[in-house]
PALOZA-137119 format. One record per residue (C-alpha): residue number from 1; residue in one letter; chain; x, y, z. Coordinates in steps of 0.2 Angstrom, whole numbers. Last residue first. Example, Ala and Ser with C-alpha at 12.3 -4.5 7.8 and 13.67 -1.06 7.14 Angstrom:
2
+-----+----+----+-------+-------+-------+
|   i | aa | ch |     u |     v |     w |
+-----+----+----+-------+-------+-------+
|   2 |  s |  A |    68 |    -5 |    36 |
|   1 |  a |  A |    62 |   -22 |    39 |
+-----+----+----+-------+-------+-------+
This chain:
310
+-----+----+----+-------+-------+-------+
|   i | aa | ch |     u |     v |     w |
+-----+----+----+-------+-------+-------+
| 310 |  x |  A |   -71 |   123 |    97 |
| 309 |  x |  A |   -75 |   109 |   109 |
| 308 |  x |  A |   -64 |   109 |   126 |
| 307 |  x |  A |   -56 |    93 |   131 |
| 306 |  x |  A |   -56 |    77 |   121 |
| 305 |  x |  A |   -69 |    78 |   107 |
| 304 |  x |  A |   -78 |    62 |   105 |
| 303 |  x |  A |   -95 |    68 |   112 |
| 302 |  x |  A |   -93 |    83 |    99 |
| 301 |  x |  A |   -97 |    73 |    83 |
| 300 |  x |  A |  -115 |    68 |    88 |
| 299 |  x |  A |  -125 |    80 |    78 |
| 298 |  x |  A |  -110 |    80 |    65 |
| 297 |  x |  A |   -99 |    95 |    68 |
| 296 |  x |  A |   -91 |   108 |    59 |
| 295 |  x |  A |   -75 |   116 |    62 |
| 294 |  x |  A |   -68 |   133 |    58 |
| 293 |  x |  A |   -47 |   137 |    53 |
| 292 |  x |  A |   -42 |   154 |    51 |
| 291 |  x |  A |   -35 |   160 |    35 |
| 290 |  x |  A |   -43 |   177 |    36 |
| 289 |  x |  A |   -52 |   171 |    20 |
| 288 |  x |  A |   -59 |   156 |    30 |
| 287 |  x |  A |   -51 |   139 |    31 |
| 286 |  x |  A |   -67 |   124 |    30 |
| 285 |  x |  A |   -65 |   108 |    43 |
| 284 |  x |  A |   -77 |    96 |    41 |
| 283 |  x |  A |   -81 |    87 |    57 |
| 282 |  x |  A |   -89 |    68 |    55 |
| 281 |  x |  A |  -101 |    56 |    64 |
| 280 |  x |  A |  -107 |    38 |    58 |
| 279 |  x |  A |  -117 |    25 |    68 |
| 278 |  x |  A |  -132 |    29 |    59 |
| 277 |  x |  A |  -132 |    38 |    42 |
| 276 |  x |  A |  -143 |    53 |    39 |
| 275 |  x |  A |  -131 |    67 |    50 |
| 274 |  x |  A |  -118 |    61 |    40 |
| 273 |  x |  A |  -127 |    64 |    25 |
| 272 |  x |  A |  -131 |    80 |    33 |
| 271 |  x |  A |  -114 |    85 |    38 |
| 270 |  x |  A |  -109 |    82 |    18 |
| 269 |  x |  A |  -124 |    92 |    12 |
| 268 |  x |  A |  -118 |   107 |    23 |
| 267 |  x |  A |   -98 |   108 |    19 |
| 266 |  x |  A |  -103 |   106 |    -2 |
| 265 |  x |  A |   -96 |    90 |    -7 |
| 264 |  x |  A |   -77 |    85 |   -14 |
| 263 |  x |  A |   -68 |    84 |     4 |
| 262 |  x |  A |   -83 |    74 |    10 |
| 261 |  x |  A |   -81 |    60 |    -4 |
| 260 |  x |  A |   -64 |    59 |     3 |
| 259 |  x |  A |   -69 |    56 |    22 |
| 258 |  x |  A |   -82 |    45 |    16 |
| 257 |  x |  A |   -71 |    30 |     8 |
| 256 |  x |  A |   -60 |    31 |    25 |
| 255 |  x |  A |   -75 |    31 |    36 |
| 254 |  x |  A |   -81 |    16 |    26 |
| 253 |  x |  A |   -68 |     7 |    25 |
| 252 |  x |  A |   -62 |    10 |    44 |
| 251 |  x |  A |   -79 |     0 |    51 |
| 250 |  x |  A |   -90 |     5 |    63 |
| 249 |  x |  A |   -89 |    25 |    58 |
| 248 |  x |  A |   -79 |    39 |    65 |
| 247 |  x |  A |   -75 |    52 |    49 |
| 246 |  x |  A |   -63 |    66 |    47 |
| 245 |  x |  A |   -64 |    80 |    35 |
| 244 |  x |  A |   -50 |    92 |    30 |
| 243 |  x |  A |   -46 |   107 |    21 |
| 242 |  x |  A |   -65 |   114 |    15 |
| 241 |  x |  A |   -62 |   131 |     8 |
| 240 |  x |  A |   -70 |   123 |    -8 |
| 239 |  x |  A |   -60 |   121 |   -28 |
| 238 |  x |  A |   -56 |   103 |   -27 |
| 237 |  x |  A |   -45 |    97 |   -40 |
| 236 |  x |  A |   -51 |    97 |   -57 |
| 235 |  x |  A |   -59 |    83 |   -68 |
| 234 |  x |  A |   -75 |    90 |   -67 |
| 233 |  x |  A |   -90 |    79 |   -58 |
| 232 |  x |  A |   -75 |    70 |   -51 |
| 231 |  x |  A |   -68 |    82 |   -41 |
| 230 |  x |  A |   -49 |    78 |   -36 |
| 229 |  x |  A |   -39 |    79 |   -23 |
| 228 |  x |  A |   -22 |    82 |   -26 |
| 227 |  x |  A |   -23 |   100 |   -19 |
| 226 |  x |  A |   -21 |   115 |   -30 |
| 225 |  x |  A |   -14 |   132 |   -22 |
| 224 |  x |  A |   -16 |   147 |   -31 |
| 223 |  x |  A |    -4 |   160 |   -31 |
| 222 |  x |  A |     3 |   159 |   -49 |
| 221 |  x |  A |     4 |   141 |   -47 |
| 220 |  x |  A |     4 |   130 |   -28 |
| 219 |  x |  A |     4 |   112 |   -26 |
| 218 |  x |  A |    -5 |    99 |   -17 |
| 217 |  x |  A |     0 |    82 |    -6 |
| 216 |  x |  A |    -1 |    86 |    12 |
| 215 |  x |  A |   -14 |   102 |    16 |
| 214 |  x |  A |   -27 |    96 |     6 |
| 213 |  x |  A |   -37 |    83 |    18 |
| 212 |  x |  A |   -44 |    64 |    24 |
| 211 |  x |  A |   -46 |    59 |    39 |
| 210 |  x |  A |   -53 |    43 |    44 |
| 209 |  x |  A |   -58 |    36 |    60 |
| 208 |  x |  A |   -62 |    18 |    66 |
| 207 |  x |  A |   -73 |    12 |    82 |
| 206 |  x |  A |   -74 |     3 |    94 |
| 205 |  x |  A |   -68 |    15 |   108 |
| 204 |  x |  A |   -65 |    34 |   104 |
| 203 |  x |  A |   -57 |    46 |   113 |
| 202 |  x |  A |   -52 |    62 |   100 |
| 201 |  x |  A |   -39 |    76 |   102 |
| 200 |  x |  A |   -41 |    89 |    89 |
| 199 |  x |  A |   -28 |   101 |    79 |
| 198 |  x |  A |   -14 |    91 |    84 |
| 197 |  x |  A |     3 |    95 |    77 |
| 196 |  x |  A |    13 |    85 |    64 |
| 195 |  x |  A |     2 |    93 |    51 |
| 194 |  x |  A |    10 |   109 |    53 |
| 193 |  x |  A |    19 |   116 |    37 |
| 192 |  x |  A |     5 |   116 |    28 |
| 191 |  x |  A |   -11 |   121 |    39 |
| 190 |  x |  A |   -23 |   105 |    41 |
| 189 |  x |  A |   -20 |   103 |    59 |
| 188 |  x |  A |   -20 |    83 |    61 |
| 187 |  x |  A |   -31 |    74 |    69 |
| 186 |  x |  A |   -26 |    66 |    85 |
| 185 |  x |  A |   -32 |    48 |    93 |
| 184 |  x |  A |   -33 |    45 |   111 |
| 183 |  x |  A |   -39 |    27 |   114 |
| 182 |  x |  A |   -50 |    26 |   131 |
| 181 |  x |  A |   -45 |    22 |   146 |
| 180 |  x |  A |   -48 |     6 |   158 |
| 179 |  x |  A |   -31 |     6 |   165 |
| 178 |  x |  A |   -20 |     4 |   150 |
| 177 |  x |  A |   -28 |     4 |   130 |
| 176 |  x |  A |   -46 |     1 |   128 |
| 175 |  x |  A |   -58 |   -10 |   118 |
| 174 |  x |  A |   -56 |    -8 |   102 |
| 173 |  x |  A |   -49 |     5 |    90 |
| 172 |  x |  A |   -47 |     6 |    72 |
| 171 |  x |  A |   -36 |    18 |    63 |
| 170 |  x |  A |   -32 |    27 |    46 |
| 169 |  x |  A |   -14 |    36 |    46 |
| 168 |  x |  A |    -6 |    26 |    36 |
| 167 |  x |  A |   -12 |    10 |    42 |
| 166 |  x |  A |   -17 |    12 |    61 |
| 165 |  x |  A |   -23 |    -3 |    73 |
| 164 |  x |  A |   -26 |    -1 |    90 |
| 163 |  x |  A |   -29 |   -16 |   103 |
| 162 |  x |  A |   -41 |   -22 |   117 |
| 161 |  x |  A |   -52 |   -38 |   113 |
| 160 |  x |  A |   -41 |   -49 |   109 |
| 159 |  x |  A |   -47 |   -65 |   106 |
| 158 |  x |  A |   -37 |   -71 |    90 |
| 157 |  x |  A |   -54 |   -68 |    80 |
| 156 |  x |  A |   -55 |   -51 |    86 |
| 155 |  x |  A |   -35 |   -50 |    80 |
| 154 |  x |  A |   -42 |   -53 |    64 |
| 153 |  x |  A |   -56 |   -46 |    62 |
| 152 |  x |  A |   -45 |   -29 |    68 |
| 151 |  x |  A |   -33 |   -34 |    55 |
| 150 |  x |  A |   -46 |   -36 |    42 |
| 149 |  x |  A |   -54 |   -19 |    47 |
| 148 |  x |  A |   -36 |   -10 |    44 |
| 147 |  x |  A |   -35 |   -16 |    29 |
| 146 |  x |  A |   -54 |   -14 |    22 |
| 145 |  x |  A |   -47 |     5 |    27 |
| 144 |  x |  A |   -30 |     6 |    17 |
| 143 |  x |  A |   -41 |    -1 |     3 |
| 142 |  x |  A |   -53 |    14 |     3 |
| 141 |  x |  A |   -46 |    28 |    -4 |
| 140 |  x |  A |   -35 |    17 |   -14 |
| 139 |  x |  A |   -47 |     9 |   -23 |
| 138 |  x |  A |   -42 |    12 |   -40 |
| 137 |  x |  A |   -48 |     8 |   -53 |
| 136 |  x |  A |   -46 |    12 |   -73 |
| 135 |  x |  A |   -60 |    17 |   -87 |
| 134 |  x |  A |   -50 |    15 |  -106 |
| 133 |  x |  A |   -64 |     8 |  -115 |
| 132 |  x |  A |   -82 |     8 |  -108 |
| 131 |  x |  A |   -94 |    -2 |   -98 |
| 130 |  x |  A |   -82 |   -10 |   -89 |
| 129 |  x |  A |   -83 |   -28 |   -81 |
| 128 |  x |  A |   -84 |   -35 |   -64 |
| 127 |  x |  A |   -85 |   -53 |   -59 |
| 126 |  x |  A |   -90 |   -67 |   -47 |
| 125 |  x |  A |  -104 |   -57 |   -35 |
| 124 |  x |  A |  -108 |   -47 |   -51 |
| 123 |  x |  A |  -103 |   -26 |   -52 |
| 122 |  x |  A |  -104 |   -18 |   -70 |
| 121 |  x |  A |   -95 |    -5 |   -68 |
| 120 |  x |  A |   -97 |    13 |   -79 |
| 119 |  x |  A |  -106 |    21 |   -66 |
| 118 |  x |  A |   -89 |    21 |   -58 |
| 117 |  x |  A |   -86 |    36 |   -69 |
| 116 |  x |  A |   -71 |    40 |   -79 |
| 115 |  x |  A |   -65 |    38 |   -96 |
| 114 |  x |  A |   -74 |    53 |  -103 |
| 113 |  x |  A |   -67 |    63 |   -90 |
| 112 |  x |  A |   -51 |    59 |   -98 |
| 111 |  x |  A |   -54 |    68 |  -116 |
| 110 |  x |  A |   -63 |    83 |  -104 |
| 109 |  x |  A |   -45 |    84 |   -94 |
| 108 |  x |  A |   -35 |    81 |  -111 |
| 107 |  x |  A |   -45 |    96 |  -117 |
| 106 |  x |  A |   -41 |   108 |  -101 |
| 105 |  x |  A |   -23 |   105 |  -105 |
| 104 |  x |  A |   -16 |   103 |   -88 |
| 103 |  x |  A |   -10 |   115 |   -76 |
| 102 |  x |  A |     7 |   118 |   -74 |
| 101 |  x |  A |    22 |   115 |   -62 |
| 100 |  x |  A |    19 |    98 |   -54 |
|  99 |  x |  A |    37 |    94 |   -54 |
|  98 |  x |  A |    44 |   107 |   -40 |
|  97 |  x |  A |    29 |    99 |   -29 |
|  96 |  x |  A |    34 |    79 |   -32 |
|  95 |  x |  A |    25 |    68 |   -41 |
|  94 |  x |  A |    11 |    56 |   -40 |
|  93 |  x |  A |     1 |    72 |   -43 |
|  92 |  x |  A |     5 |    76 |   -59 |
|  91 |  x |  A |   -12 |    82 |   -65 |
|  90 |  x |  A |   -13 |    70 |   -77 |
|  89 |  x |  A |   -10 |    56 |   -64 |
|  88 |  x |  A |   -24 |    62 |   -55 |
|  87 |  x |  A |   -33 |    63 |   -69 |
|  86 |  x |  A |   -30 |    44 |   -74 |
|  85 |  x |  A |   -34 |    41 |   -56 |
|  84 |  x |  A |   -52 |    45 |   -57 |
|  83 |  x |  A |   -60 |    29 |   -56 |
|  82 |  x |  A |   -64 |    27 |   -38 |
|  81 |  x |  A |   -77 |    38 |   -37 |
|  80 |  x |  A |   -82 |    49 |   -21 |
|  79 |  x |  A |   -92 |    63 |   -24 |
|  78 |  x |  A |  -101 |    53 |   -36 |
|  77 |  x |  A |  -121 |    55 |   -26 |
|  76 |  x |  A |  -109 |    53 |   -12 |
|  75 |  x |  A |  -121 |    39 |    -7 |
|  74 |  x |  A |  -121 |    32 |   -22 |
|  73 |  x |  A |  -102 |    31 |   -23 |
|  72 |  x |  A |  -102 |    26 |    -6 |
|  71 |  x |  A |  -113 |     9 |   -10 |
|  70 |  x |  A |  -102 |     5 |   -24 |
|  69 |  x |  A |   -86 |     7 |   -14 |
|  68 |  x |  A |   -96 |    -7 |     0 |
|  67 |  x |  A |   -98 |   -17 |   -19 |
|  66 |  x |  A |   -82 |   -18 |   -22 |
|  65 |  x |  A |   -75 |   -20 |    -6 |
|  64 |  x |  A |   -86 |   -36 |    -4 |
|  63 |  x |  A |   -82 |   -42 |   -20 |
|  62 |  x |  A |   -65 |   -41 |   -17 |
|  61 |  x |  A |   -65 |   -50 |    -1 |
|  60 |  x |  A |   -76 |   -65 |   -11 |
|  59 |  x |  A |   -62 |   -66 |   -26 |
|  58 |  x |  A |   -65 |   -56 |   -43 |
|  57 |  x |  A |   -65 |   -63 |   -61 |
|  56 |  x |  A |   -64 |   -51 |   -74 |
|  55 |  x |  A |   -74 |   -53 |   -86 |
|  54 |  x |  A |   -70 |   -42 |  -102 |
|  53 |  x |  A |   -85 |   -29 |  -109 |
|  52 |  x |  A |   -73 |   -17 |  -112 |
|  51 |  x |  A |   -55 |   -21 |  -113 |
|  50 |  x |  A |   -45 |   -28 |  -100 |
|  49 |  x |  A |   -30 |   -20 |   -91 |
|  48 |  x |  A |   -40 |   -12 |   -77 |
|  47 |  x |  A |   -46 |   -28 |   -71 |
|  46 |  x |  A |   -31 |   -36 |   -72 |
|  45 |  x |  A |   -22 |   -21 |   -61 |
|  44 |  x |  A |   -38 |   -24 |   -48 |
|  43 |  x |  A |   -36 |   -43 |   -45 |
|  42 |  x |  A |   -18 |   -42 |   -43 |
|  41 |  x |  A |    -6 |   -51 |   -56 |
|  40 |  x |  A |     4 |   -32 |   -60 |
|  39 |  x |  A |     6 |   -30 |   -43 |
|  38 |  x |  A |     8 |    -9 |   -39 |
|  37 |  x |  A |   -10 |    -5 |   -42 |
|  36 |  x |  A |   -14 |   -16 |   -26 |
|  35 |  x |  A |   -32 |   -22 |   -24 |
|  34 |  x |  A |   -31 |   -39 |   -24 |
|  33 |  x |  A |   -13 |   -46 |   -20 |
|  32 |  x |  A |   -11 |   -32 |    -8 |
|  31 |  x |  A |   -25 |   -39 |     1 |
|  30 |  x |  A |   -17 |   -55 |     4 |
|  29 |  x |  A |    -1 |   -45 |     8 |
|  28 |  x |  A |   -11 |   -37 |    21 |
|  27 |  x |  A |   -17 |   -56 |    30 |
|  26 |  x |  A |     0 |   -62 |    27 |
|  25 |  x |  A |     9 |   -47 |    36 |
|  24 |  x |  A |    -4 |   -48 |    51 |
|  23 |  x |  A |     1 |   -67 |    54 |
|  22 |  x |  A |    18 |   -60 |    52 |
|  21 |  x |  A |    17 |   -47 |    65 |
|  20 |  x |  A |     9 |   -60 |    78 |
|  19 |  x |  A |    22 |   -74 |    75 |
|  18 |  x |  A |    35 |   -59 |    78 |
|  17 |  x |  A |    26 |   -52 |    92 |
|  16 |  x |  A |    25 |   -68 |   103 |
|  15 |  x |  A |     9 |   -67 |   114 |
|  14 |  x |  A |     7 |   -74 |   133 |
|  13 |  x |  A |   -11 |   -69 |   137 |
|  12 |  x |  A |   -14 |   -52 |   150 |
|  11 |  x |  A |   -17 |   -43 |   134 |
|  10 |  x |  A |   -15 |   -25 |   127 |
|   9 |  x |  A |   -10 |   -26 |   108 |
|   8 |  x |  A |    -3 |   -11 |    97 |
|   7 |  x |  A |    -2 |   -13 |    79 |
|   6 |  x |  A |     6 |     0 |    67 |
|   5 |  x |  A |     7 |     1 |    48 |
|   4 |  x |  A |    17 |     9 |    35 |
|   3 |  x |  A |    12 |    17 |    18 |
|   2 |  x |  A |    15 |     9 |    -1 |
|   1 |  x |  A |     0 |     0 |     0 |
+-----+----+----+-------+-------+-------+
């Protein structure tokens, strides 16, 4: 996944760490082998190899996140698709700062948008197909989720009940850590330059948080800044003061998923889709003109906040 995971553990059970890390390092290499863009005999690369109207033939764990992506995409009302890499790419985003120095031809973005929309997927329980030529997946937004909620089945499965598991920066938390406390979790301040410092403290127990944001991977032309997240509706990057959006859900795949769709929606319809789902809260964070930072809740966000709420 091209990122770096931690797993922390707290039992009163004997445990060996190295039988435990490569148990956990089968399991992700499993996932790698289906939804990784770097493995050319993954599940997802064949798929985006074939021509339209090719079966592909999908494993069970691929079909669920396939379909769970489907279900966000919907949702989103395509606020989140996971067929927009090919713009991505054209907007040089896979590269460094000083290389993504001009914007792209604004016909090559229309020519690409052509070739996006995960309308465009037929979805059956044993394989998917593409409606159109040219149309590529990628569920990055999502896979580093479905890996953190294996691992936590996993070590659920193993009888532990009390454990933290992070992949990149997405997190599930059971149970509780020492002395019968809460997880602490930090969000980072989306300001460039300061995403190492907390901007909110959160205690959460069973239960996964995403964070998604434009203040890591972007670049800046002729005083505008352009963050790597892109609108699928247009093919450019996100044109809203909203800088960072965080999601507590059940499951890490679908906080994950959500957070980025939130990036691309207006501020109030993505608080009210939050609002509409259960078990699901969010803060979207928007920069003003003075370049000061404002939060806004989901109706049950707040009860997560450690310490005062802004």
């Amino acid at each position: 996944m091209g990122t770096y995971y931690t797993v922390e553990v707290y039992t009163h059970k004997k445990i060996i760490p190295l039988d435990l890390k490569q148990t956990i390092d089968v399991q992700l290499k499993m996932i790698n082998q289906q939804m990784s863009l770097y493995s050319k005999p993954s599940e997802i690369s064949k798929f985006n190899r074939a021509n339209k109207d090719e079966a592909i033939h999908i494993s069970n764990d691929f079909f669920k996140v396939i379909t769970s992506a489907q279900k966000l995409y919907e949702i989103t009302d395509g606020a989140w698709d996971g067929t927009v890499r090919p713009l991505y790419r054209l907007w040089n985003f896979n590269k460094s700062e000083e290389l993504a120095s001009k914007i792209p031809d604004p016909k090559k973005i229309e020519t690409l948008l052509k070739k996006t929309g995960f309308g465009n997927i037929v979805i059956k329980e044993n394989f998917l197909k593409k409606k159109i030529s040219g149309l590529n997946l990628d569920l990055g937004s999502i896979a580093k989720g479905y890996g953190v909620d294996a691992i936590a089945t996993l070590l659920k499965s193993s009888g532990f009940k009390n454990f933290f598991v992070e992949i990149g920066g997405e997190v599930y938390a059971a149970g509780q850590k020492s002395q019968l406390k809460k997880w602490k979790v930090g969000i980072s301040m989306p300001k460039k330059g300061y995403s190492d410092k907390p901007y909110k403290i959160l205690k959460i127990s069973d239960k996964a948080l995403a964070t998604s944001g434009t203040y890591r991977n972007f670049f800046e032309l002729n005083q505008k800044t352009y963050s790597h997240i892109i609108n699928p509706k247009t093919g450019w990057p996100v044109d809203n003061n909203i800088v960072s959006a965080s999601v507590i859900a059940e499951n890490c795949m679908l906080a994950d998923g959500l957070a980025t769709g939130l990036m691309v929606m207006d501020r109030q319809k993505g608080v009210a889709l939050v609002n509409s789902l259960d078990n699901v809260e969010c803060m979207i964070v928007i920069k003003e003109k003075n370049e000061k930072l404002k939060p806004f809740y989901s109706k049950g966000f707040a009860k997560y906040v450690a310490g005062p709420v802004n």
